[in-house]
C-alpha positions as CSV (number, residue, x, y, z in Angstrom):
1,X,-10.9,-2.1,9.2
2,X,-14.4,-2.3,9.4
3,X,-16.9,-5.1,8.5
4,X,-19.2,-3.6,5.8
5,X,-20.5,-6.7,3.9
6,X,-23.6,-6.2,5.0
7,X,-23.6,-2.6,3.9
8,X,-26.4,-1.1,1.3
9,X,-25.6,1.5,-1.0
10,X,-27.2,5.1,-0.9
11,X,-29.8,3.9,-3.5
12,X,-30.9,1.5,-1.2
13,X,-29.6,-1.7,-3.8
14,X,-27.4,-4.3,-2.0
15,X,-23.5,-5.3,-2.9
16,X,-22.8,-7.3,-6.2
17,X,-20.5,-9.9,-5.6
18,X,-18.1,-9.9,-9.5
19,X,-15.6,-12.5,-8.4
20,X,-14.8,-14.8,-5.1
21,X,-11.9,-16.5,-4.9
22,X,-10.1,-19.1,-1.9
23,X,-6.1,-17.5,-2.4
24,X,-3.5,-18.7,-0.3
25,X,-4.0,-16.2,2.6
26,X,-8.1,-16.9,2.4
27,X,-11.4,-15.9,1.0
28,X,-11.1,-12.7,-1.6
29,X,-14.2,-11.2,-2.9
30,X,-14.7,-8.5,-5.4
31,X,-18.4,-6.8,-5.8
32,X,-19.7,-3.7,-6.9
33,X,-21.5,-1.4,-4.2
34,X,-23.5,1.5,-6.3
35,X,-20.7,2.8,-8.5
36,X,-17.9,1.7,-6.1
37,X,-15.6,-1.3,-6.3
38,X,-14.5,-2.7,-3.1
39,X,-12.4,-5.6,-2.1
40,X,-13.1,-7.8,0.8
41,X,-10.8,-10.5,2.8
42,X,-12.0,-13.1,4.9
43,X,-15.8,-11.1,5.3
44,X,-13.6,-8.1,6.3
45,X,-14.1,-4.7,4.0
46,X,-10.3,-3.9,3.0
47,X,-10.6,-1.1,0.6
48,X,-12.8,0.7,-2.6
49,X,-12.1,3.0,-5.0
50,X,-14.2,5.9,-3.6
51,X,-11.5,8.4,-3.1
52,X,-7.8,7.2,-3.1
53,X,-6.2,10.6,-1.6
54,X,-4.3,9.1,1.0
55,X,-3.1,6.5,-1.0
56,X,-1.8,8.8,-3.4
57,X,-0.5,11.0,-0.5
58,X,1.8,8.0,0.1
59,X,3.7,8.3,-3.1
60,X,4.4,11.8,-3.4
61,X,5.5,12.2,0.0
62,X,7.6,9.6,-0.2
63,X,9.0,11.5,-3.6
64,X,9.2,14.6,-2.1
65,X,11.2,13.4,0.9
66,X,13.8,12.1,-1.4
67,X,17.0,14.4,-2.4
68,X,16.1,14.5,-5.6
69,X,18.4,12.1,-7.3
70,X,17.2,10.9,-11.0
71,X,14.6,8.5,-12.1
72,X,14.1,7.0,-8.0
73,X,13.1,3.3,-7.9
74,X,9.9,3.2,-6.1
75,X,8.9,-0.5,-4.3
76,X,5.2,-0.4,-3.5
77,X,3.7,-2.7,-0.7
78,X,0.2,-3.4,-2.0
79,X,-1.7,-3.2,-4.8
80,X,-5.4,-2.7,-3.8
81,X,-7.5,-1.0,-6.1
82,X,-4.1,0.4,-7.8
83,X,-4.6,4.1,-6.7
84,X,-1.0,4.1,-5.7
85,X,0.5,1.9,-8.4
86,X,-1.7,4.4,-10.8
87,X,-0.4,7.5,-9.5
88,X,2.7,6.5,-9.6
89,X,2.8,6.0,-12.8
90,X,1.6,9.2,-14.3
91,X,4.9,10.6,-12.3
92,X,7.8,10.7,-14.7
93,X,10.3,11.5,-12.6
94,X,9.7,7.9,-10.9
95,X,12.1,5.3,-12.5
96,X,11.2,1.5,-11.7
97,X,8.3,1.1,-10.0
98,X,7.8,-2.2,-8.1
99,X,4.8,-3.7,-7.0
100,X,4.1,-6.2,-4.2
101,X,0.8,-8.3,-3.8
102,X,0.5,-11.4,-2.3
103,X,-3.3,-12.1,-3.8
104,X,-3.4,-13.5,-7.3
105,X,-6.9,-12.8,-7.5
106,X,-6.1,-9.1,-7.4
107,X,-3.4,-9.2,-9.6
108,X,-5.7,-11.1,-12.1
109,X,-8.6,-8.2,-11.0
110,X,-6.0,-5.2,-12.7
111,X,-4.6,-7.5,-15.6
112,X,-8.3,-7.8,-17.2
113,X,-11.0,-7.3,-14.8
114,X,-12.9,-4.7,-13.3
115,X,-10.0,-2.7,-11.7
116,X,-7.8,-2.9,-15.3
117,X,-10.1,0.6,-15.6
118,X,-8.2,2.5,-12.8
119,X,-4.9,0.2,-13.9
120,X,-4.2,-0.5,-17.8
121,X,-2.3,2.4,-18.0
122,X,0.4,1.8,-15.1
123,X,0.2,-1.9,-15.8
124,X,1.6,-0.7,-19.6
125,X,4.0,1.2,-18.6
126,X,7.6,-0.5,-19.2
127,X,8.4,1.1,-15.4
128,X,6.1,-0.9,-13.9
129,X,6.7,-4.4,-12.5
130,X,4.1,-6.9,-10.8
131,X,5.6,-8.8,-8.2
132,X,3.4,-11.8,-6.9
133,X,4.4,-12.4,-3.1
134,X,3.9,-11.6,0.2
135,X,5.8,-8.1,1.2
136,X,7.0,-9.1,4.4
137,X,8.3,-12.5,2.4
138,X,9.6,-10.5,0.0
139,X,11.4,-7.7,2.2
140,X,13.0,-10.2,4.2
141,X,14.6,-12.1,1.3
142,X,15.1,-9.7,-1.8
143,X,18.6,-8.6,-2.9
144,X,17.1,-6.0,-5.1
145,X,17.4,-2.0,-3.6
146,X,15.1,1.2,-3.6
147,X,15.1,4.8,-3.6
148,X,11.4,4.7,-1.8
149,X,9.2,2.0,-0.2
150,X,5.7,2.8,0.7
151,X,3.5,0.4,2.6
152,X,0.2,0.3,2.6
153,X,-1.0,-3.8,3.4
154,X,-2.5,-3.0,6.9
155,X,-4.6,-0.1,8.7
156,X,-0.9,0.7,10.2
157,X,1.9,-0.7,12.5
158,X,-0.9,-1.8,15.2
159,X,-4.0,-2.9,13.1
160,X,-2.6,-5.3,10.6
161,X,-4.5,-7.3,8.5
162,X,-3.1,-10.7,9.7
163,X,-0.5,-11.3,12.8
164,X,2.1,-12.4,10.2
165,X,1.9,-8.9,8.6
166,X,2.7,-7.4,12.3
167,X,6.5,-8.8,12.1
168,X,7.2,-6.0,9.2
169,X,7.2,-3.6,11.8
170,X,8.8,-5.4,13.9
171,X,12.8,-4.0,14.9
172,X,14.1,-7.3,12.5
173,X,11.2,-6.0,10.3
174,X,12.2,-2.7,9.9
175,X,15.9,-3.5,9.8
176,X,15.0,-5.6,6.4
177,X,13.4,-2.5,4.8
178,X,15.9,-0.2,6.1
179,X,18.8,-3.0,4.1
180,X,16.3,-2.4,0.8
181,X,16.6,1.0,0.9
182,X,19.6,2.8,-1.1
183,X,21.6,5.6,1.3
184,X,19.2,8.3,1.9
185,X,16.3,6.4,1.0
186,X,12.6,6.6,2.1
187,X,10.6,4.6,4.0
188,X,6.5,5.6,3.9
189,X,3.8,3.7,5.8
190,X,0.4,4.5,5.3
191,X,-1.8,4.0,8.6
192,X,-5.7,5.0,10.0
193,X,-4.1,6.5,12.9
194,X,-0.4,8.6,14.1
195,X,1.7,6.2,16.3
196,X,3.8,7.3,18.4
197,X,4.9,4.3,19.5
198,X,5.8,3.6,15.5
199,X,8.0,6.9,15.0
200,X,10.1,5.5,18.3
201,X,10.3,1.9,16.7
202,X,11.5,3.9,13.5
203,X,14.1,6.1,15.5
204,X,15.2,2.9,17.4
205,X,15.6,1.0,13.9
206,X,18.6,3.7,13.1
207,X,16.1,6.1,10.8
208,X,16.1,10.0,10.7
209,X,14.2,12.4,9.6
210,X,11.1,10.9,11.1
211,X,7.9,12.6,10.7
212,X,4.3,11.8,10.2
213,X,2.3,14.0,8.0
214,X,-1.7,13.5,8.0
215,X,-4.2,13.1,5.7
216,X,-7.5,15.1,6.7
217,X,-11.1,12.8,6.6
218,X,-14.2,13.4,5.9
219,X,-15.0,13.0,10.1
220,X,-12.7,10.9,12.6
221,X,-9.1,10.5,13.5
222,X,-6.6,11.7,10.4
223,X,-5.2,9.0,8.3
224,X,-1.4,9.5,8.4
225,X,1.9,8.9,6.5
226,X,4.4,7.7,8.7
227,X,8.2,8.8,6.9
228,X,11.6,8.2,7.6
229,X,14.9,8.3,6.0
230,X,17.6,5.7,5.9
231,X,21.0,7.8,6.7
232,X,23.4,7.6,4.2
């Protein structure tokens, strides 16, 4: 996660701050940087909407991991700039699809802001539901059950975005997701980097299958999928 805040854009013009907001985990702040949106946390750059491949990535292979059963409920850690939630979406063979964000602010962003232009369609689709909470809150306590459940609130299992997030991936933590998931579900976790360290935790945690696929950049490290299947 790197600080950009200071960043120009390749016309040379500064950030446009559209919205800041205090929410309940700190400072959010959406601007407009060239043609990009990008949302910021605490001065920290989170995420824009420049390409959205690995985020998309995340869905379908957590799809095609599944053995194809019908209409697969899909819970979604995350909503960002809704490349995920949006992709989902123009899947039909998804059934529910389930959304997790802990902001308000980018919740309210999607509903009728800014990002509603990469959103309105997935935020109109009867599958969809919007789910206002914090994911690991929310994993932890829910009595609700998934075919799939892809994660993408951190730069992965050892760069997370606050130390409360770092619990989710914890052996309790993945134990809760492992209880969410149906027999024979998926769990996907997006990250900037492969961990090894991860795909033992996942082993440990009583999942098989587990695999990491990666997701070519531009220059640098791979992004990766991390994927594993609860038995059943």
């Amino acid at each position: 996660m790197a600080d950009m805040t200071g960043a120009t854009s390749l016309d040379g013009s500064p950030p446009v701050v559209l919205d800041r907001r205090e929410g309940p985990y700190g400072e959010v702040v959406l601007r407009r940087h060239g043609g990009l949106l990008q949302i910021i946390a605490n001065g920290c750059f989170l995420m824009d909407t420049s390409d959205g491949r690995s985020e998309r990535l995340l869905v379908d292979a957590a799809r095609d991991a599944l053995d194809g059963r019908a209409e697969p409920a899909v819970l979604i850690g995350g909503l960002g700039v809704g490349f995920s939630l949006a992709h989902a979406a123009r899947e039909p063979r998804w059934g529910r699809i389930t959304v997790v964000e802990r902001e308000p602010a980018v919740v309210d962003w999607h509903r009728d802001g800014p990002l509603s232009a990469l959103s309105a369609h997935a935020f109109a689709d009867p599958r969809t539901a919007i789910v206002e909470d914090d994911l690991v809150t929310y994993v932890n306590e829910t009595s609700d059950t998934f075919d799939a459940l892809c994660l993408d609130i951190d730069n992965g299992p050892g760069w997370t975005v606050d130390e409360d997030n770092a619990s989710l991936y914890s052996p309790a933590g993945l134990a809760n997701c492992a209880r969410v998931l149906r027999p024979g579900g998926v769990l996907a976790v997006w990250s900037a980097q492969p961990s090894s360290e991860f795909e033992e935790s996942l082993r440990n945690a009583g999942f098989k299958q587990v695999r990491t696929e990666e997701i070519p950049v531009a220059r640098g490290v791979p992004d990766v999928v991390h994927l594993a299947v609860r038995p059943g």
